[in-house]
N, C-alpha and C positions, 0 to 999 in steps of 0.2 A: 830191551830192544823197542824201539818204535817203529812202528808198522803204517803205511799210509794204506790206507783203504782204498782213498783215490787213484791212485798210480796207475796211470795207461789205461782206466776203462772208462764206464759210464759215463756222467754226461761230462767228464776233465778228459776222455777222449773218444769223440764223434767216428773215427776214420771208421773202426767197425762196424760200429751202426750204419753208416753212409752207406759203405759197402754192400752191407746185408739187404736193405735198404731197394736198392737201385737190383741185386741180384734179382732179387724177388717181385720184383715189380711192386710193392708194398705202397699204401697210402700213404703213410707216415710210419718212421721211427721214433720212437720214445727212450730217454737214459734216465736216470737217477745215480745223484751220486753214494755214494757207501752208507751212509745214516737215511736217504731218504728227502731231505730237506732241499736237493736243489734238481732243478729239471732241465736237457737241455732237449730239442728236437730235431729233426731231419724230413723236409718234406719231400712227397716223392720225386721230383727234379736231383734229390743229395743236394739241398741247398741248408745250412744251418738255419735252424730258427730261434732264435736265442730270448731270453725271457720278457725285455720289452715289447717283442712280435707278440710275443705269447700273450703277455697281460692287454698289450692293443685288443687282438682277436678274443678272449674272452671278454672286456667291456664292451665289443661293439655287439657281438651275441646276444648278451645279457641287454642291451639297451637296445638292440635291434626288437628284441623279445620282451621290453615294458618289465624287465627283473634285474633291474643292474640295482634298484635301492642306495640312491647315494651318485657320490663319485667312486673316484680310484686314487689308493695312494702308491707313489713312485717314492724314488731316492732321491737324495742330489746327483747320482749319475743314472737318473733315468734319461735317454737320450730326448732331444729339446723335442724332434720331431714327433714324437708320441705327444707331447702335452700339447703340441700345437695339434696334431688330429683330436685329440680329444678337444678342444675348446673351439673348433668346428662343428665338430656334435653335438654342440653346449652340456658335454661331461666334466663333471666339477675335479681337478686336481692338485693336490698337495703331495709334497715335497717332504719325505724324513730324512733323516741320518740313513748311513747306511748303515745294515744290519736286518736281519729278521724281526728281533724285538722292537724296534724303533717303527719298522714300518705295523707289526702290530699296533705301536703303544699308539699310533696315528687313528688305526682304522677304530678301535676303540674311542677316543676322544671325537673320532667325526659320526661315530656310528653308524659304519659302511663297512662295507662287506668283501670289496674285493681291491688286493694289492699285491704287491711282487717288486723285487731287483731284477735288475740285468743279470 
C-alpha cells in the first residue's frame, strides 16, 4: 500500500491553518510537509505566503542586518519579480534546476548561505 503523508494537510493544504489562523487572531501560521523539507505560510490577514515571499523576506533581513554573506539562489521558476527586487537591493542572484539538491549544489559552488523554491 502507498501512503501519501501529504494528503489534505500541512503546507499541500493551507485551509486549516488559514482557518486557525484568522480564529485566533495569531501573527502567523506555519505548515511543514510530512518529511519536513517544505514550508508553506499564512500571514495574519489568511493571505498565503508561499516560498518565494519567504526567501524575499529572509534576504532582505539578513541584508537589512549586514548578514546575508553572499547572494541568494532561486530556481528556474523563481518568480522574475523576486530577482528583479533583489537586484534593486544590489543582492546577487542565480538561478538552479529545480530541486533541493541543485539549488544546494549552487549555494555551495557560490559559497552562500541562503536559497529556497517556490
Amino acid at each position: 500500500m502507498h501512503l501519501n503523508i501529504n494528503k489534505g494537510c500541512g503546507s499541500c493544504n493551507l485551509e486549516p491553518l488559514r482557518e486557525k489562523v484568522l480564529e485566533n487572531q495569531a501573527d502567523l501560521g506555519i505548515a511543514f510537509d510530512g518529511d519536513g523539507d517544505r514550508v508553506m505560510m499564512v500571514d495574519h490577514l489568511g493571505n498565503y505566503v508561499n516560498g518565494d515571499q519567504i526567501l524575499y523576506l529572509l534576504a532582505l533581513d539578513r541584508h537589512n542586518s549586514g548578514l546575508l554573506n553572499g547572494g541568494i539562489v532561486g530556481t528556474v521558476m523563481t518568480n522574475m519579480a523576486i530577482e528583479v527586487g533583489f537586484a534593486k537591493l544590489g543582492i546577487e542572484f542565480v538561478r538552479s534546476k529545480v530541486g533541493d539538491r541543485y539549488v544546494m549544489e549552487q549555494l555551495r559552488e557560490q559559497n552562500w548561505h541562503l536559497g529556497g523554491e517556490s
